[in-house]
C-alpha positions as CSV (number, residue, x, y, z in Angstrom):
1,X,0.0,0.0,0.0
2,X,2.6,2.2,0.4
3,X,3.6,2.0,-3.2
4,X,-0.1,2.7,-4.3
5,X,0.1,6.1,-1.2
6,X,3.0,7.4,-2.8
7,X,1.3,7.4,-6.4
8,X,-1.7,9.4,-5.1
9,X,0.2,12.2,-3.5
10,X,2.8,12.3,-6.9
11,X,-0.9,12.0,-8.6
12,X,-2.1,15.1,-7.2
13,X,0.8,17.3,-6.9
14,X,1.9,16.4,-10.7
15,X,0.3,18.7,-13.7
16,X,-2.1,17.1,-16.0
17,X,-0.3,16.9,-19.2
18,X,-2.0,16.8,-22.5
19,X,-2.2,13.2,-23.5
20,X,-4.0,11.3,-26.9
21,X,-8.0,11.7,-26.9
22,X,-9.2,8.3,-25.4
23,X,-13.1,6.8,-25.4
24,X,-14.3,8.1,-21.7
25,X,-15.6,5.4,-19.0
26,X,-18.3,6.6,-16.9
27,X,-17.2,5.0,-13.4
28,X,-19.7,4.1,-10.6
29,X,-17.8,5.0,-7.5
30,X,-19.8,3.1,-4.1
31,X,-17.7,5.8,-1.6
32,X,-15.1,5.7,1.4
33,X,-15.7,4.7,5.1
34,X,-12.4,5.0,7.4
35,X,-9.4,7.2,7.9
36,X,-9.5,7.5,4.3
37,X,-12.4,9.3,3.8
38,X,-11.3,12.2,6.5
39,X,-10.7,15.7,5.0
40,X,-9.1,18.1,7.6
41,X,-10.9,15.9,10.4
42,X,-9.2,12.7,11.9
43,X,-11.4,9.3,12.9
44,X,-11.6,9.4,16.9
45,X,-12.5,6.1,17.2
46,X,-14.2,3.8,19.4
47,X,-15.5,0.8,17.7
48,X,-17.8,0.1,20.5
49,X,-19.8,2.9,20.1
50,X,-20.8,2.9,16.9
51,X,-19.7,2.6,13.0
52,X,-20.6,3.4,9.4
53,X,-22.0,0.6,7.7
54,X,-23.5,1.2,4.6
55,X,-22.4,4.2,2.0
56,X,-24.5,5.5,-1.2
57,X,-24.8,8.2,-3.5
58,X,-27.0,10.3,-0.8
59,X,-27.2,8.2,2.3
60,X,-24.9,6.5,4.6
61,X,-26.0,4.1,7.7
62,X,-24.9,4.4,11.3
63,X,-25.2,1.5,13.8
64,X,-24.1,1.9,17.5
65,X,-24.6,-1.7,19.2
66,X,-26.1,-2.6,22.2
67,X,-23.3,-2.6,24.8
68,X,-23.6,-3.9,28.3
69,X,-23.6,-1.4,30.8
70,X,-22.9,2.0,28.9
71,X,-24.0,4.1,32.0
72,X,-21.6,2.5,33.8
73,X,-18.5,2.7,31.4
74,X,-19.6,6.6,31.0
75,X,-19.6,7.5,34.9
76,X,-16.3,5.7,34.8
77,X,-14.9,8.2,32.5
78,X,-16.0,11.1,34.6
79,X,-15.2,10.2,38.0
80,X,-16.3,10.7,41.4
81,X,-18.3,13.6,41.1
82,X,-18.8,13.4,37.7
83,X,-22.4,13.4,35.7
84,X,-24.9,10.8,36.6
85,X,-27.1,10.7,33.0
86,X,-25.4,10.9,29.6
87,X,-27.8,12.4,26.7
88,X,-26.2,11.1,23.8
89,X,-26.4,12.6,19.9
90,X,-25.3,12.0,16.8
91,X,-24.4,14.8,14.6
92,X,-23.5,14.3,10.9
93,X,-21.1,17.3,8.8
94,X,-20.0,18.0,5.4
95,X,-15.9,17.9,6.0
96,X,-15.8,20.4,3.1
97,X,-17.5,23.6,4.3
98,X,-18.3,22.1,8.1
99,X,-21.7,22.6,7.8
100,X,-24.4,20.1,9.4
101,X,-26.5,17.6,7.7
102,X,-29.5,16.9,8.5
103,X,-30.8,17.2,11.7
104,X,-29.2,16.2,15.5
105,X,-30.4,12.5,16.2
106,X,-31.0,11.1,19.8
107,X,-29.1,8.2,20.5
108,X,-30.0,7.6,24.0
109,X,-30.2,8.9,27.5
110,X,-28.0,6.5,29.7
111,X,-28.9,6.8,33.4
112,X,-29.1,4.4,36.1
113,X,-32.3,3.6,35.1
114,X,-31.3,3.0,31.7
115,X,-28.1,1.7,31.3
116,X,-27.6,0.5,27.8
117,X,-28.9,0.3,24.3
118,X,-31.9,-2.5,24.6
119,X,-31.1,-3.5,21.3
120,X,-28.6,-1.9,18.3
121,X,-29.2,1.6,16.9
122,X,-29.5,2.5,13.1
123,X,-29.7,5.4,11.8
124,X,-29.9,6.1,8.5
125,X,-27.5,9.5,7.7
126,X,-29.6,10.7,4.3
127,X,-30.0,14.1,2.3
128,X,-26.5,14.0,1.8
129,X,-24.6,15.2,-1.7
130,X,-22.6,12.7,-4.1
131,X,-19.0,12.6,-3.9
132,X,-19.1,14.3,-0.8
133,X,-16.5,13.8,2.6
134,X,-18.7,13.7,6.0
135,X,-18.3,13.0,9.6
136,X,-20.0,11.5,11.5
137,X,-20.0,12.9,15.3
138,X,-21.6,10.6,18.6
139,X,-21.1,12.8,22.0
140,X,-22.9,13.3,25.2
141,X,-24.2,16.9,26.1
142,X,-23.8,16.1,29.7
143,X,-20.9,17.9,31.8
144,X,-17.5,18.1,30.9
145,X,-18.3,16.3,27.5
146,X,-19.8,17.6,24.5
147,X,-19.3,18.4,20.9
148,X,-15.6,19.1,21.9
149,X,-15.2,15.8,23.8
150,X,-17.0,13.3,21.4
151,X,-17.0,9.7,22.0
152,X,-16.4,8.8,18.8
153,X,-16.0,10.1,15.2
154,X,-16.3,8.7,12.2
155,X,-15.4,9.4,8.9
156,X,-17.3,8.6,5.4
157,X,-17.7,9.6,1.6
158,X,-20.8,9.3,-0.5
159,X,-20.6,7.7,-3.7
160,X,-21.1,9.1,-7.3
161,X,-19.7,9.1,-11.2
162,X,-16.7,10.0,-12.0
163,X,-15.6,10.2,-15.8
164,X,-12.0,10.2,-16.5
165,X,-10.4,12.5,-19.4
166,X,-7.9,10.1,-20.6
167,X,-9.1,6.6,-19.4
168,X,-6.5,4.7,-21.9
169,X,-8.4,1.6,-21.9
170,X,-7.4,0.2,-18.6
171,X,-9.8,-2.0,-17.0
172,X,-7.7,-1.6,-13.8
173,X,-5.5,0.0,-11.6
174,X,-3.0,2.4,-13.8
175,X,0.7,3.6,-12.9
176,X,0.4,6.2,-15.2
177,X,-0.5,9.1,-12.8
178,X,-2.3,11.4,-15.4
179,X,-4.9,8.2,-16.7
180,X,-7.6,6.3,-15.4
181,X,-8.9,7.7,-12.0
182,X,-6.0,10.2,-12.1
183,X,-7.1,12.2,-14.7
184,X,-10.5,12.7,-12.8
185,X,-12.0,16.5,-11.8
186,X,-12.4,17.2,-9.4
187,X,-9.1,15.1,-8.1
188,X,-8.7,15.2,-4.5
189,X,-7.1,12.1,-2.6
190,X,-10.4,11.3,-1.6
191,X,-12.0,11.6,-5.1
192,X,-9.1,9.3,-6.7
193,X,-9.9,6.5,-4.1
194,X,-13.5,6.3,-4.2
195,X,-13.4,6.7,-8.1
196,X,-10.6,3.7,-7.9
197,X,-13.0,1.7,-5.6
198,X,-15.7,1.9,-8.6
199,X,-13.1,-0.1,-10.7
200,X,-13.9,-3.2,-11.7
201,X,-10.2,-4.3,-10.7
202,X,-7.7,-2.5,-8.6
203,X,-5.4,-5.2,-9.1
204,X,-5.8,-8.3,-10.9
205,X,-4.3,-10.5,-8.4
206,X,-7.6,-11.7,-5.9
207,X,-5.4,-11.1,-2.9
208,X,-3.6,-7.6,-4.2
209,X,-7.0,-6.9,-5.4
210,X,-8.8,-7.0,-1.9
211,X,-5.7,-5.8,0.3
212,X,-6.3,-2.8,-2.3
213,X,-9.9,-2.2,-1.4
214,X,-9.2,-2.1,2.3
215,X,-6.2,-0.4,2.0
216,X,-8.1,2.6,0.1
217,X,-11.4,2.2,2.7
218,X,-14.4,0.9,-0.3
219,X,-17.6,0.7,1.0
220,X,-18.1,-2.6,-1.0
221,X,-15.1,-4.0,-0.1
């Protein structure tokens, strides 16, 4: 992977040169979920509290799973003294301009009297614009927490089209840095990977192929 990381940043700091007219490929890209997808806003991550699971053109799903005793794991984070009910959102913000999405969603209020999720929470994130880095933001508004103190964050791109200017017939991954998914616009690193996840083929080798699609954060991985 590094060899494919050190393409995309000569990618995108190289010039487009002219090149020979080729037929254009409309490419189907599904979108990014991960570390990849993050523009100017890291993944704070806590697996246990929830995660993106499905990405489209305008939608993406959250799911935070039931977990035994949250109240008790979220006291333990504030100490003696600390809060005794945790009123817990999700948020959802275009990376680009860092405007919201959508509205705030209700996770759950975790108290004594209601300690954890009675059963796993989707949310479906929709509304949302093609070819588009989001975040996705779970925190609790009780003291000492907040926006600014999230539990977890999590990082997606929506799907679209991309249509490359110079495809030179290559059904999969390129080397050639000004082809293919390369020679996309807008080309951001996010835009090359999600456009590179609509390939048929990354790689032709199965393994290379998947490590590839993991590597680069697919949502059909």
């Amino acid at each position: 992977m590094r060899r494919l990381a050190t393409l995309l940043a000569a990618a995108l700091a190289a010039t487009v040169v002219a090149a020979p007219v080729a037929a254009q490929t409309t490419i189907n890209a599904p979108g990014l979920i991960g570390p990849t997808a993050c523009a100017g806003q890291g993944e704070a991550v806590d697996t246990n509290l929830g995660t993106i699971t499905t990405v489209n053109n305008t939608s993406a799903v959250f799911t935070a799973p039931r977990i035994a005793n949250m109240y008790s794991i979220l006291r333990s984070r504030g100490g003696d003294g600390g809060p005794t009910e945790f009123p817990t959102n999700i948020k959802v913000y275009n990376a680009k301009n860092g405007t919201q999405a959508g509205s705030t969603q209700v996770i759950a209020n975790f108290r004594s009297v209601y300690t954890e999720l009675n059963t796993a929470f989707t949310f479906t994130l929709s509304s949302l614009t093609e070819k588009t880095p989001y975040y996705a933001v779970v925190y609790t508004t009780a003291r000492g927490y907040g926006e600014g103190n999230p539990l977890t964050v999590r990082c997606f791109m929506t799907g679209g089209t991309y249509t490359p200017s110079n495809e030179s017939g290559q059904p999969g991954y390129v080397a050639n840095t000004t082809s293919g998914c390369f020679s996309i616009s807008p080309r951001t690193h996010q835009d090359v990977r999600n456009c590179l996840c609509g390939r048929s083929r990354i790689w032709n080798d199965d393994a290379q192929n998947t490590a590839a699609r993991t590597g680069l954060g697919c949502a059909n991985q």
